[in-house]
N, C-alpha and C positions, 0 to 999 in steps of 0.2 A: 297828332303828336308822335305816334311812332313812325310817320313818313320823316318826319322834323330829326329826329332820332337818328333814324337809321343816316338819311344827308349828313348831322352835325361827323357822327362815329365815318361815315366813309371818307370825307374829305379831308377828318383828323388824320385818320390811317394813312391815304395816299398821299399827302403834303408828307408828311414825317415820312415815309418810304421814298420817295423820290427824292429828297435829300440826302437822305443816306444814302442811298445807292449813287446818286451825282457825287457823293463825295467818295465813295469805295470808287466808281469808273476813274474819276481825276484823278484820286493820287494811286491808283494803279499805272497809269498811263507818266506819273511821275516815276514813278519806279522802272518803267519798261526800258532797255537799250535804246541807243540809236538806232542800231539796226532794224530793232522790232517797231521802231515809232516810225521808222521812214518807209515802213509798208505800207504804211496810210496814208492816205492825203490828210490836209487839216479840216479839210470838209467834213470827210469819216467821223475823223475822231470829233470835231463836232459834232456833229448828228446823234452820237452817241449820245454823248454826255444831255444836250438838249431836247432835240427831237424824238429819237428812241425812250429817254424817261418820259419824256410827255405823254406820249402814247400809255405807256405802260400807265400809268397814272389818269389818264381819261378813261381807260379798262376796267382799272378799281373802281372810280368814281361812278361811274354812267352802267355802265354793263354785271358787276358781282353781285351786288343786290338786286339789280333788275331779273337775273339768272336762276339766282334762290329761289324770288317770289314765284318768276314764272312754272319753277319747277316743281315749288309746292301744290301751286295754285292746279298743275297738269295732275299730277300724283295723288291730290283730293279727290279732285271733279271725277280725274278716272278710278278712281275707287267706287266714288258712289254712281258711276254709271255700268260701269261691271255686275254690281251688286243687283241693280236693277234691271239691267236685261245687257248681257253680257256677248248677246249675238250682235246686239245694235254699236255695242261697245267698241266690237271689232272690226265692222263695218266703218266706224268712223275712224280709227286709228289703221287701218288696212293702208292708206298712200304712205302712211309716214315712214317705214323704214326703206320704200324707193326713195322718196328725197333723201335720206341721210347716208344711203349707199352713192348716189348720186356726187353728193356733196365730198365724201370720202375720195371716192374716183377723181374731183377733180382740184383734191388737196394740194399734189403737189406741182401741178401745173398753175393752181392759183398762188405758189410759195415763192414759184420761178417768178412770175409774172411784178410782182408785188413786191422781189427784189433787187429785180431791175427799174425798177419806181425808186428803190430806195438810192442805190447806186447813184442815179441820175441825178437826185436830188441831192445825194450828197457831191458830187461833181459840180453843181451848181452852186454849192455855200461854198467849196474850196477855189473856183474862181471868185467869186466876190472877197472872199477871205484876200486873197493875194491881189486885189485890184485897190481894194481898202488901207492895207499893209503898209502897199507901195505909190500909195497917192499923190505921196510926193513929185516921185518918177515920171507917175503918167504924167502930170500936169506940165513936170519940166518938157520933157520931150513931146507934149501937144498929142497922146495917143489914146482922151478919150474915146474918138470913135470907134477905134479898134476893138478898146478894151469893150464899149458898152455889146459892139455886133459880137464878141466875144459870149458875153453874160449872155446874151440876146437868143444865139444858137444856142445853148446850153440849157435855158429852159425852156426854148420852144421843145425842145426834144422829150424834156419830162413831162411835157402836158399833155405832148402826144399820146406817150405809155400813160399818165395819169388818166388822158379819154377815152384812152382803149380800153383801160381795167372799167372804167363807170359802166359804159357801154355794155360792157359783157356783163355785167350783173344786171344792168337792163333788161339782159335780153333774155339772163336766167334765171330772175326772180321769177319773170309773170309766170315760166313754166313751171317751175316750184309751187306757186300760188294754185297754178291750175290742178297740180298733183294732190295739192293741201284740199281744193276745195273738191276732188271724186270723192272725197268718204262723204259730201252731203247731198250728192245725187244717187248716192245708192242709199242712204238714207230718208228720203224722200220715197225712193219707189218701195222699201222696205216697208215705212211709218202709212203711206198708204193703201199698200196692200191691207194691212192689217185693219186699219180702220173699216175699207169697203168691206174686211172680213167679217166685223165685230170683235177682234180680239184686243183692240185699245181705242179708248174715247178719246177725244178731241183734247179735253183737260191733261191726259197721260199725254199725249203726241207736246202739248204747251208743255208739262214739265219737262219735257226728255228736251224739247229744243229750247229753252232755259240752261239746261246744263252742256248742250253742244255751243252754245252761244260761249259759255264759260271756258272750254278745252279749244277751242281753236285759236282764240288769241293765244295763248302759251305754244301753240305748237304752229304757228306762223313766227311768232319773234323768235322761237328755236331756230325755224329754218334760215332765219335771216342771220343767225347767231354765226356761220363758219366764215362770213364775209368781215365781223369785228376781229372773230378767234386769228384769221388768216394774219389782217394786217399786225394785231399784237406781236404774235409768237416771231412776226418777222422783224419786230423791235427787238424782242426777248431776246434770241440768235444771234442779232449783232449786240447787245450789252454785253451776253456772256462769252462771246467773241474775244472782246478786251478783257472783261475779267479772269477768263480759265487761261489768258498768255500767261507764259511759264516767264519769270522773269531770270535772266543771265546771269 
């Protein structure tokens, strides 16, 4: 009931926010110069209004609650694993601030990355924009082929950058993952030690890996968390792009 809940209250939010904000971007963009609208392609400024809020709105929906939960659910477990043996506690949480330093390091080269994606993509609706427009044209003067190897190069190019960015999270999750899972091989040789010593029985080693079973889903979907944060914020940048233009 409160999963039913939480879904009905986020989709409310985010529908009613992406409206708003689609109707503050358009008639901003009513208001703006000539001068300041012919910075843009129509692509841009599509993207904006379309694309850009979509994102922002699959962020709300999919990611803020999931965020919460994860972060309560880390902030519990790790409480009552502290509480219980606060050596073991550290041991398990000891990779986590190299991934997140990590992650930081490779902020703004995943921001570059991710907005020449965006670029491209928007280069792509503004050809199609203007092939559409002037349909008439092509047809009269016979220049669909042009136009399609036109469209054709244009997102072959954004798929490229779109394979390159997958790829490289391919290649930096697993090590992420592998960073995530050292706190449970020094906890193994820790929880073992102990037992060969007599200082924890079999039933203590089950509850303690009961509640690392709990904390490391939360602190894997964290890690995964700066590859959603990346592409939003690079929605976010360009919506408020348009809206903080100074109009004439």
């Amino acid at each position: 009931l409160l999963g039913m809940l939480r879904t009905y209250t986020q989709l409310k939010a985010s529908n009613k926010l992406i409206v708003r904000l689609r109707a503050i971007i358009f008639d901003k963009i009513q208001h703006l110069s000539l001068a300041r609208v012919s910075k843009r392609t129509s692509g841009e400024l599509m993207n904006r209004v379309t694309e850009d809020t979509g994102a922002i709105q699959r962020f709300i929906t999919d990611d803020i609650g999931a965020l919460i939960e994860q972060a309560l659910m880390l902030l519990g477990v790790g409480t009552v694993l502290f509480a219980y043996n606060w050596k073991l506690a550290l041991l398990i949480i000891m990779p986590m601030p190299i991934v997140v330093l990590s992650h930081r390091l490779m902020w703004n080269f995943l921001g570059k990355r991710y907005g020449r994606q965006w670029h491209l993509g928007a280069e792509a609706n503004t050809i199609l924009h203007d092939i559409f427009s002037g349909i008439r044209v092509v047809k009269a003067f016979g220049t669909e082929k042009a136009e399609r190897e036109r469209y054709d190069k244009s997102i072959s190019e954004e798929r490229k950058v779109r394979a390159s960015n997958e790829t490289l999270f391919a290649l930096i999750f697993p090590v992420t993952s592998f960073l995530m899972g050292v706190g449970e091989f020094f906890l193994l040789a820790f929880v073992g030690n102990a037992i060969l010593g007599g200082e924890m029985t079999f039933g203590e080693m089950q509850q303690f890996s009961s509640y690392v079973s709990l904390i490391y889903g939360p602190l894997r979907w964290i890690a995964m968390l700066p590859r959603r944060l990346t592409m939003t914020m690079t929605s976010v940048v360009k919506v408020f792009d348009v809206i903080d233009e100074e109009c004439d």
